[in-house]
DSSP file (Angstrom, degrees, kcal/mol; ACC not computed):
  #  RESIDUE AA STRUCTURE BP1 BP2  ACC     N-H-->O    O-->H-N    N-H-->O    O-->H-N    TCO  KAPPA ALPHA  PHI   PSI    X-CA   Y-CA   Z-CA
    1    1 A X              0   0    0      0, 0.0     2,-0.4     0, 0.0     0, 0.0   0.000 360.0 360.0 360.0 145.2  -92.8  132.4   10.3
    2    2 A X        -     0   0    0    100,-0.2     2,-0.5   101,-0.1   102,-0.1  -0.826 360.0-158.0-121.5 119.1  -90.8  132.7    6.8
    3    3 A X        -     0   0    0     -2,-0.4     2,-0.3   100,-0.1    66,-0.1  -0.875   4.0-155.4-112.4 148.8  -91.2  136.4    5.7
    4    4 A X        -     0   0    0     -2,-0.5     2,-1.0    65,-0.3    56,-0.0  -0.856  26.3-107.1-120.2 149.9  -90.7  137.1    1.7
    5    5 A X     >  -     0   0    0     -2,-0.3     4,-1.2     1,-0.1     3,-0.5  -0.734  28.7-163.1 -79.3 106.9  -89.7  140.5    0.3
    6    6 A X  T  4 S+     0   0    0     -2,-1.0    -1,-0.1    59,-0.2    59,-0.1   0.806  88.2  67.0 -17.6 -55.9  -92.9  142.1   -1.5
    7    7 A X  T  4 S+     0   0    0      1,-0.2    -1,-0.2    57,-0.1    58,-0.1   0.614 111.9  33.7 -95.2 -21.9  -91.1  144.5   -3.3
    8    8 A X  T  4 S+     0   0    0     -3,-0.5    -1,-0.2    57,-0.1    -2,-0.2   0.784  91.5 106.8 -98.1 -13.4  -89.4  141.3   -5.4
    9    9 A X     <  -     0   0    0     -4,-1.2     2,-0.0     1,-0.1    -3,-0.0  -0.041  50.2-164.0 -43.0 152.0  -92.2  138.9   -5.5
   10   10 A X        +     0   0    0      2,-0.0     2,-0.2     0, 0.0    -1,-0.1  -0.686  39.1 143.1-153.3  58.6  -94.2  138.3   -8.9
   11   11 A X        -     0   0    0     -2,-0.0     2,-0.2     1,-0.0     0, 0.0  -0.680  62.8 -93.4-123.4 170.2  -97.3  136.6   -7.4
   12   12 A X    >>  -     0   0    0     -2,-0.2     4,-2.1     1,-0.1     3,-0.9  -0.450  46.9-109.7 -80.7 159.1 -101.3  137.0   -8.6
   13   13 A X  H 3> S+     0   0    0      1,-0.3     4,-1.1     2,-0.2    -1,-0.1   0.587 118.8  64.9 -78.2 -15.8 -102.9  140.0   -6.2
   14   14 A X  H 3> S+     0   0    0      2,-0.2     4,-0.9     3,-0.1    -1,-0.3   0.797 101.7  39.4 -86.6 -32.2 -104.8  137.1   -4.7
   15   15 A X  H <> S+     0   0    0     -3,-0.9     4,-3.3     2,-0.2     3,-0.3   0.863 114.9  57.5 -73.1 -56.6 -102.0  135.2   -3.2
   16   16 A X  H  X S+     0   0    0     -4,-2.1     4,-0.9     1,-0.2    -2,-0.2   0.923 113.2  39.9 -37.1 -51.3 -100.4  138.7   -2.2
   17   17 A X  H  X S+     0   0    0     -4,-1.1     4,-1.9     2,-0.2    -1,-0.2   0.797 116.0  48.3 -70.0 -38.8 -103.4  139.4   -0.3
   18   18 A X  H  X S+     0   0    0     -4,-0.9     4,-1.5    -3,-0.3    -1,-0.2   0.858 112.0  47.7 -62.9 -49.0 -103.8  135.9    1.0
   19   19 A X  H  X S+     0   0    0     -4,-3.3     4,-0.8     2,-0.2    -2,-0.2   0.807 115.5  57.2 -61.0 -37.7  -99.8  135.9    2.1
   20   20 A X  H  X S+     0   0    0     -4,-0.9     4,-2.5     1,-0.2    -2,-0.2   0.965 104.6  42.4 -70.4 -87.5 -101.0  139.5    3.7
   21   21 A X  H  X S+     0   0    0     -4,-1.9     4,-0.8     2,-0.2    -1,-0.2   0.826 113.0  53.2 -48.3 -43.2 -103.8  138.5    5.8
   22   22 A X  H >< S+     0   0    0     -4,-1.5     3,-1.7    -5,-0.2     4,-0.3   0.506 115.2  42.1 -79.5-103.2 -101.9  135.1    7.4
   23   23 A X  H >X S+     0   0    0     -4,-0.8     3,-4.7     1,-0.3     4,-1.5   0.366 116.5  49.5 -47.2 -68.8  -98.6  137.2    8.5
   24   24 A X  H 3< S+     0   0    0     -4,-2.5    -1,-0.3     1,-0.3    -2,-0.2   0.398 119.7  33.3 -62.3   6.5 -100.8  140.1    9.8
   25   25 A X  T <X S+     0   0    0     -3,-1.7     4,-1.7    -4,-0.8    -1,-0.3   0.432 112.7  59.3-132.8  11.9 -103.1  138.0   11.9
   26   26 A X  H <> S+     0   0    0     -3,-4.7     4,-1.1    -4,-0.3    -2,-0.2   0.587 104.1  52.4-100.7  11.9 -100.8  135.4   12.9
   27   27 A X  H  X S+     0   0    0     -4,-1.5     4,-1.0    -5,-0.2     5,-0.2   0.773 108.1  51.4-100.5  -3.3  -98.8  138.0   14.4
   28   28 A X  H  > S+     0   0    0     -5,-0.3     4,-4.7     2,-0.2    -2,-0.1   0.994 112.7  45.2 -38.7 -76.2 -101.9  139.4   16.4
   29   29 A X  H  X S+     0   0    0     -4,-1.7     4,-2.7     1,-0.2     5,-0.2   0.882 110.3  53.6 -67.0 -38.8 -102.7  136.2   17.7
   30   30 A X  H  X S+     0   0    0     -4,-1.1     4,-1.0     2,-0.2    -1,-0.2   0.806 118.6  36.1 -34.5 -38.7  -99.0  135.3   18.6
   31   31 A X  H >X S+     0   0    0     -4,-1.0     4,-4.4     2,-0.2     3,-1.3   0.975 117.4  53.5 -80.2 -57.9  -98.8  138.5   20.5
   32   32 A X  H 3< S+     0   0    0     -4,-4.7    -2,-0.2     1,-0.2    -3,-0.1   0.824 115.5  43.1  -6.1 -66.9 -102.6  138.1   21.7
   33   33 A X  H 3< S+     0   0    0     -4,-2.7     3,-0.2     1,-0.2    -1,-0.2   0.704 113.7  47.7 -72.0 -26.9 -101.6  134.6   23.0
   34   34 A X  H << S+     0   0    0     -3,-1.3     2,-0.6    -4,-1.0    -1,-0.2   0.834 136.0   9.5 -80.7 -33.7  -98.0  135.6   24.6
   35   35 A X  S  < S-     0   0    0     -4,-4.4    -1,-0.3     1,-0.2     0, 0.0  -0.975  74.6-177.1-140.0 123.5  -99.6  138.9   26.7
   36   36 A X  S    S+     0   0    0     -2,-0.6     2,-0.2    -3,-0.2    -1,-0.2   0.781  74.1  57.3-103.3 -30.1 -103.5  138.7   26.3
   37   37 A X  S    S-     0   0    0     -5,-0.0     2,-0.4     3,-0.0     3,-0.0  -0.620  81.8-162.7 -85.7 170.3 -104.3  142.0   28.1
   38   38 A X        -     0   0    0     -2,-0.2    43,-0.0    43,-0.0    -2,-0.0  -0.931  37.8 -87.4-152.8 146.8 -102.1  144.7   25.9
   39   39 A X        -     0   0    0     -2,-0.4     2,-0.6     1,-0.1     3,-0.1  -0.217  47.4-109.7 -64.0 148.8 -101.6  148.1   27.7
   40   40 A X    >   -     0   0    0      1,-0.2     3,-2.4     3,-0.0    42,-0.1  -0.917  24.9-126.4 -99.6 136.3 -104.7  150.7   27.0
   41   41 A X  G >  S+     0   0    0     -2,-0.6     3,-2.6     1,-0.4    -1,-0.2   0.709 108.1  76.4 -60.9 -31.4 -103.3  153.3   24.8
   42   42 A X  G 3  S+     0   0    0      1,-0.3    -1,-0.4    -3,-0.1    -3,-0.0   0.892  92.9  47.8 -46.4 -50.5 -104.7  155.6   27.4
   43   43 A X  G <  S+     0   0    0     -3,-2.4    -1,-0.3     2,-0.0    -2,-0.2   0.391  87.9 106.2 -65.7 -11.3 -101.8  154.6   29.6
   44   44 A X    <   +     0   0    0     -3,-2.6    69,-0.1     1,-0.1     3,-0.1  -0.573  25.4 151.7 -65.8 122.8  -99.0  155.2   26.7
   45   45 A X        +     0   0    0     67,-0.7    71,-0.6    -2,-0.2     2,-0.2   0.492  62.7  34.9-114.3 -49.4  -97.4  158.2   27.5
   46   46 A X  S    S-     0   0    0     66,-2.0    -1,-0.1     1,-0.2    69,-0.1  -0.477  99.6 -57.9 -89.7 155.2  -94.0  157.2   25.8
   47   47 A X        -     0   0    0     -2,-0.2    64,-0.5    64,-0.1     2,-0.5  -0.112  30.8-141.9 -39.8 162.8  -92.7  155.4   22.9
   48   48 A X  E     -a   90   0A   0     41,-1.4    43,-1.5    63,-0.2     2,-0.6  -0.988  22.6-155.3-124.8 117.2  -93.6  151.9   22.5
   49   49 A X  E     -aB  91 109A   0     60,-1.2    60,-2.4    -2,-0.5     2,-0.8  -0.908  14.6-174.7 -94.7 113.1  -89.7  150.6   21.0
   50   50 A X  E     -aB  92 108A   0     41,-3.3    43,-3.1    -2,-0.6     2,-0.5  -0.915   8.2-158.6-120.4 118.3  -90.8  147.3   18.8
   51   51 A X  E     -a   93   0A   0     56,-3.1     2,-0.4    -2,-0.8    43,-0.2  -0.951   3.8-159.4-100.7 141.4  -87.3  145.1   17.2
   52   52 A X  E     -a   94   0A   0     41,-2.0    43,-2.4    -2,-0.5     2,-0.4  -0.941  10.5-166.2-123.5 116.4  -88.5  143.4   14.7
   53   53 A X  E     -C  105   0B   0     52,-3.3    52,-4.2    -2,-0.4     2,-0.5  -0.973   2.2-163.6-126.5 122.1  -85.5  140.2   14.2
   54   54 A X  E     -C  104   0B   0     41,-0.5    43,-1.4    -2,-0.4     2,-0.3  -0.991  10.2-174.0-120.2 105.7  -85.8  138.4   11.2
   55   55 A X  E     +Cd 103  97B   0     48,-2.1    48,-1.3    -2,-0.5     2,-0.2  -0.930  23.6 105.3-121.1 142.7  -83.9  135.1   11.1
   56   56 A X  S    S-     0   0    0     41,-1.0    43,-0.3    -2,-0.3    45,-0.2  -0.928  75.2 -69.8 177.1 176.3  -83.1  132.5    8.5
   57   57 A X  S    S+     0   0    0     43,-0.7     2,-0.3    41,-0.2    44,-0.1   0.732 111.3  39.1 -82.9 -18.4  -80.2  131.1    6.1
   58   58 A X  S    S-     0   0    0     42,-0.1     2,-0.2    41,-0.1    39,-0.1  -0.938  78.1-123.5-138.2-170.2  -80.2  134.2    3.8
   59   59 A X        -     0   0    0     -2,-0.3     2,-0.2     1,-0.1    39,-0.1  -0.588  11.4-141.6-119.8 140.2  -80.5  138.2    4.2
   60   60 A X        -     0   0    0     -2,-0.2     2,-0.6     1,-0.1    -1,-0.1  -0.378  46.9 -76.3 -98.8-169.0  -82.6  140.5    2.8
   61   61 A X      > -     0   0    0     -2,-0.2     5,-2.2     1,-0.2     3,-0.4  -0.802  45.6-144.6 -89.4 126.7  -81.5  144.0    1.7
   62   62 A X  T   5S+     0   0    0     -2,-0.6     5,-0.5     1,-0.2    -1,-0.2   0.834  91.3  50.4 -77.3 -27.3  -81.3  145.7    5.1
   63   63 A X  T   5S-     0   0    0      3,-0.1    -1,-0.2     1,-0.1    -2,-0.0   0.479 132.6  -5.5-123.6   0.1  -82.5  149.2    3.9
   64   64 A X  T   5S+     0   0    0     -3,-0.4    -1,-0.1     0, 0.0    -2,-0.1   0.288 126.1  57.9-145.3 -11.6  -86.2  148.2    1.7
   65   65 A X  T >>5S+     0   0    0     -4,-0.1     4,-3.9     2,-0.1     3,-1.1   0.832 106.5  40.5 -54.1 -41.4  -86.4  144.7    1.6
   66   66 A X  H >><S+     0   0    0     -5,-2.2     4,-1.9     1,-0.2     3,-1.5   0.953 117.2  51.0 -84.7 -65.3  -86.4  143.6    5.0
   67   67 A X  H 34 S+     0   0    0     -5,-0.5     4,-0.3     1,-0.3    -1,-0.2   0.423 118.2  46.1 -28.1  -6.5  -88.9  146.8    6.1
   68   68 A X  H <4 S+     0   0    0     -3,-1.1     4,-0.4    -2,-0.7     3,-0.3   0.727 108.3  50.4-107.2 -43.8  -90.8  145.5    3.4
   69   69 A X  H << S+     0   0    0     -4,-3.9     3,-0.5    -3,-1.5     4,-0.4   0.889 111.8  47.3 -69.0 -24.7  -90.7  142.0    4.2
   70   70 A X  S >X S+     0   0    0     -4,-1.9     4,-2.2    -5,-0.2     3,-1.2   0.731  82.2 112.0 -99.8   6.6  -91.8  142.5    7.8
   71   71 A X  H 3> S+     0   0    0     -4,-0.3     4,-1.5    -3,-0.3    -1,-0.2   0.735  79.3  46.7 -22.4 -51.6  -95.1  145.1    6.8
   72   72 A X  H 3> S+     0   0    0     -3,-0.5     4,-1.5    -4,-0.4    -1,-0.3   0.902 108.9  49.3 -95.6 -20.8  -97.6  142.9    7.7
   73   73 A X  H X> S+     0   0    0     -3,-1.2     4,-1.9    -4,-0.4     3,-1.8   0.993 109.6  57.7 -56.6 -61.0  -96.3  141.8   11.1
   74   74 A X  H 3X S+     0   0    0     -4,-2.2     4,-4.2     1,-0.3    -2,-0.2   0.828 107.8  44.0 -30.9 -64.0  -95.9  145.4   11.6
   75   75 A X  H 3X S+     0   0    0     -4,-1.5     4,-0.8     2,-0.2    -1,-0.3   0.879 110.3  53.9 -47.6 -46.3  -99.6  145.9   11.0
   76   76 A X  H XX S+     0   0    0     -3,-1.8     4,-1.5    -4,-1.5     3,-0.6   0.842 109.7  56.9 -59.0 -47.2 -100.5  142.8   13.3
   77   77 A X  H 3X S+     0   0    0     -4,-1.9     4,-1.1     1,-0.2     3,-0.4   0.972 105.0  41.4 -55.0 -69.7  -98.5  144.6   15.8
   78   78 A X  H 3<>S+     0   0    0     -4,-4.2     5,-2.9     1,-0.2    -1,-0.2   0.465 112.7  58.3 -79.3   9.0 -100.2  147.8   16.0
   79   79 A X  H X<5S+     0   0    0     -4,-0.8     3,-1.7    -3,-0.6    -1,-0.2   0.717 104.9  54.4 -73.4 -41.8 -103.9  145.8   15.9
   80   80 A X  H 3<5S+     0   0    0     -4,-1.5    -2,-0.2    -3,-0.4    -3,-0.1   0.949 115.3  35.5 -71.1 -43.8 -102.8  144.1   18.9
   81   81 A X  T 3<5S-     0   0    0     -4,-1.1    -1,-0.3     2,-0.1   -40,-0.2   0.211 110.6-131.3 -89.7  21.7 -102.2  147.2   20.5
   82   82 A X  T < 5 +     0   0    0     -3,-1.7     2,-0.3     1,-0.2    -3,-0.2   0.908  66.6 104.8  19.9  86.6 -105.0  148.7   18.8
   83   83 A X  S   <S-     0   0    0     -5,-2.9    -1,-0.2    -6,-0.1    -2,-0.1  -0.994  76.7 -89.3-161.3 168.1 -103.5  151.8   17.5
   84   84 A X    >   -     0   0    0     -2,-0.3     3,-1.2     1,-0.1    -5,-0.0  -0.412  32.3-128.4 -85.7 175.0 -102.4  152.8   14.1
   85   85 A X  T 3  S+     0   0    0      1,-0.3    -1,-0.1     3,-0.0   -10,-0.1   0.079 102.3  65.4-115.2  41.7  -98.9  152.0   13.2
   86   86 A X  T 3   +     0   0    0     -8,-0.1     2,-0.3     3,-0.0    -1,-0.3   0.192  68.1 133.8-136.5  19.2  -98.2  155.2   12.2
   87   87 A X    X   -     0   0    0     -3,-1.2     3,-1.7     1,-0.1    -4,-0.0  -0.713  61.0-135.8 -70.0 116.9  -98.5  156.5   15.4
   88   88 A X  T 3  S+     0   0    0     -2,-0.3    -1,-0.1     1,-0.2    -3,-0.0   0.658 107.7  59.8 -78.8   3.4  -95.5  158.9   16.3
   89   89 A X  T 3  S+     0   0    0    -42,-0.1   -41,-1.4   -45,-0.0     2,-0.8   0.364  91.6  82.0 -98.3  25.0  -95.5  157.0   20.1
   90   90 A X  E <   -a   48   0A   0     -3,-1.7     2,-0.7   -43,-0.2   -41,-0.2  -0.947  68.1-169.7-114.8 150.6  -94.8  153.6   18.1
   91   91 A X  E     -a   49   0A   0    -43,-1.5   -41,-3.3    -2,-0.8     2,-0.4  -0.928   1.6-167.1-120.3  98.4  -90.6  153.1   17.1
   92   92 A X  E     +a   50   0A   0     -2,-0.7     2,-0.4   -43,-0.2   -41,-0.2  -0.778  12.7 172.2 -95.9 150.0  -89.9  150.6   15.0
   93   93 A X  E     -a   51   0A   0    -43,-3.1   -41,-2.0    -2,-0.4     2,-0.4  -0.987  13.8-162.5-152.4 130.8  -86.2  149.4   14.5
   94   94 A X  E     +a   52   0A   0     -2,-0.4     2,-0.3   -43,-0.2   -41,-0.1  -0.831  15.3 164.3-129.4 171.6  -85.3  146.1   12.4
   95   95 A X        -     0   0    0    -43,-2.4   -41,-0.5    -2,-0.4     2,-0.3  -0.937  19.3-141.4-168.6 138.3  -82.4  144.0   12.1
   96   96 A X        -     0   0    0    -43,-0.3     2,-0.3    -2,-0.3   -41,-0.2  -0.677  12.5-158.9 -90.3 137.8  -81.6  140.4   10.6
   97   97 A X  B     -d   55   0B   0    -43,-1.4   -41,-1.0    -2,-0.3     2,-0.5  -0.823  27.3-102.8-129.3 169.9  -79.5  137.2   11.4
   98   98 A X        +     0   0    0     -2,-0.3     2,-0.2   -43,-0.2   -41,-0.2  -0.952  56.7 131.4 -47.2  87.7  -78.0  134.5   10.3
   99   99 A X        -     0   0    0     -2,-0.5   -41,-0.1   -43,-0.3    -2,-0.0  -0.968  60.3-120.6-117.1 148.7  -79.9  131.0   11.1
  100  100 A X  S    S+     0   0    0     -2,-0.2   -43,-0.7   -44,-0.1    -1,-0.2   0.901  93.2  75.4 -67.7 -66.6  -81.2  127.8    9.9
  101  101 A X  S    S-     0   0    0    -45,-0.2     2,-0.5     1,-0.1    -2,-0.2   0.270  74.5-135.7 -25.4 130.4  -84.7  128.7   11.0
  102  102 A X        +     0   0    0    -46,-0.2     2,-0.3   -45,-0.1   -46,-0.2  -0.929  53.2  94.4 -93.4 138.9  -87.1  131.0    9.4
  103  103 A X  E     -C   55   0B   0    -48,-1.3   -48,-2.1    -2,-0.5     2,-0.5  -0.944  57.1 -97.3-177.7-170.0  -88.9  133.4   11.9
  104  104 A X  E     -C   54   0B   0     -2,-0.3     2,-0.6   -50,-0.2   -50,-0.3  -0.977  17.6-142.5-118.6 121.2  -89.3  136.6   13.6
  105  105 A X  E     -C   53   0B   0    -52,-4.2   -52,-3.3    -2,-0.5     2,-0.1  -0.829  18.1-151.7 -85.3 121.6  -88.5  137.8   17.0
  106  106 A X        +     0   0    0     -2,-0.6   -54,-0.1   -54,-0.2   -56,-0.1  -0.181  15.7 179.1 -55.1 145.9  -90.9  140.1   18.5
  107  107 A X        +     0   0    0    -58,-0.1   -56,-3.1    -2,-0.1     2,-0.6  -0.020   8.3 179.9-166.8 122.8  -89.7  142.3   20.7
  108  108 A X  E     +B   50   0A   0    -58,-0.2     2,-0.4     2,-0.1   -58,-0.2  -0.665   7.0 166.9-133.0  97.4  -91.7  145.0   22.7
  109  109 A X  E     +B   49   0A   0    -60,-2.4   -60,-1.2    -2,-0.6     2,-0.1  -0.708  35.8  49.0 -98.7 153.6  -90.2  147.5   25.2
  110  110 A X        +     0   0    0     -2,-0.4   -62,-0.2   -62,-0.2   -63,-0.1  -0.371   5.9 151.8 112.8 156.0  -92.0  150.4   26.4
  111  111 A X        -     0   0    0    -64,-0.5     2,-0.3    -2,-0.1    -1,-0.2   0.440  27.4-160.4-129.3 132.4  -94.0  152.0   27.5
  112  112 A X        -     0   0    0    -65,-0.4   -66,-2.0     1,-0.1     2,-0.7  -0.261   1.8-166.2 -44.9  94.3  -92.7  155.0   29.3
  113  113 A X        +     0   0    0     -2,-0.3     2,-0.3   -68,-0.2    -1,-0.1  -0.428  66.2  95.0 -91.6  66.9  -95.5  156.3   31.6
  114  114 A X  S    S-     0   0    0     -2,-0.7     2,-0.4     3,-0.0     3,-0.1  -0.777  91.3-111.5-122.2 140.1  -93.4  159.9   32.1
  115  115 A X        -     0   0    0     -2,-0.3   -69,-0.2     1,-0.2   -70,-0.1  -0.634  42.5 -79.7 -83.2 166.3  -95.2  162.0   29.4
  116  116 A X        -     0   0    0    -71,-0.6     2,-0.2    -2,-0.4    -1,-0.2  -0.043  52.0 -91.8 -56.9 144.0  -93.1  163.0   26.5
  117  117 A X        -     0   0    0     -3,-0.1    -1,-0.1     1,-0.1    -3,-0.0  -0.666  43.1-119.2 -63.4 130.5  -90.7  165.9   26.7
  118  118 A X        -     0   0    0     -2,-0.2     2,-0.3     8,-0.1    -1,-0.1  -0.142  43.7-166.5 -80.0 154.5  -92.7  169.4   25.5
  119  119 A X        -     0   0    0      1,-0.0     8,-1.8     5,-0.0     2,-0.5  -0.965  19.4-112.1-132.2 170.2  -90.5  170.6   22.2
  120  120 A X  B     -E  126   0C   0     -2,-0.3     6,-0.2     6,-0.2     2,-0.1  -0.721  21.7-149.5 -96.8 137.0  -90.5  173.4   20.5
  121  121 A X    >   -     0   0    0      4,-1.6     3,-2.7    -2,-0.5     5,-0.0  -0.449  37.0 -99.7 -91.0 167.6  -91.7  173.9   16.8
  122  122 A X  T 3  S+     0   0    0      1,-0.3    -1,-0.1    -2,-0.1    -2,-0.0   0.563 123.7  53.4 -89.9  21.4  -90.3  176.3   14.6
  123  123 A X  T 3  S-     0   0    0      2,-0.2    -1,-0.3     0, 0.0     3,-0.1   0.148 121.8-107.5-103.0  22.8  -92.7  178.8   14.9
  124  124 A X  S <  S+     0   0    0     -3,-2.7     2,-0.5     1,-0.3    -2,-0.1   0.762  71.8 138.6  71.9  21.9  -92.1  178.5   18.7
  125  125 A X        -     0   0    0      2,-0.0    -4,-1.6     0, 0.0     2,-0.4  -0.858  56.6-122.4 -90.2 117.7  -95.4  176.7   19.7
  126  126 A X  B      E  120   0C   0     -2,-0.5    -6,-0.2    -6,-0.2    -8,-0.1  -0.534 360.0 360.0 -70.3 150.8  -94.9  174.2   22.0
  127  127 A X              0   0    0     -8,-1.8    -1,-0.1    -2,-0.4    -7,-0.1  -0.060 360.0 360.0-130.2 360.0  -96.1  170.8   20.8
């Protein structure tokens, strides 16, 4: 799959939206199709670590293009594990290559069934 940077794109709001909806549900069903049962969140104790590797013959700007460009996989991601993806147990980390091929590598570590270490906040309520 060929991911485009958003944040330089000049397209009508209808195309955006359109371009939107195919990333984000073909990376559902891709995931769907590779592990069709998905852990129940109930069982997440730990982080979920997802690398998101985006390869093809040129490079986005590592530090809001490429985070930008991979936003609707990201979303597709946390529907397949039905949770939001702004959930502090989900870690995202990206990184880019070199290739002829455009696509994305997936890749989904986790999840730590230890619960989380307790911490302290600064008014000294454990969390």
């Amino acid at each position: 799959m060929r991911t485009h940077s958003k944040l330089n794109e000049r397209v009508h709001w209808s195309r955006a939206a359109k371009i939107a909806k195919y990333e984000r549900r073909e990376a559902y069903f891709r995931l769907r199709e590779a592990h069709p049962f998905p852990l129940s969140m109930l069982d997440i104790m730990g982080p979920i670590h997802i690398r998101l590797t985006r390869t093809g013959p040129s490079r986005l700007d590592s530090h809001d293009n490429l985070r930008a460009a991979c936003k609707n996989l990201v979303d597709g991601i946390a529907d397949w594990l039905k949770i939001d993806d702004g959930d502090p147990r989900l870690v995202f980390s990206y990184d880019q290559e070199r290739n002829d091929r455009w696509r994305v590598i997936v890749e989904v570590e986790g999840p730590d069934k230890t619960p989380p270490p307790r911490r302290r906040t600064q008014a000294g309520v454990e969390a």
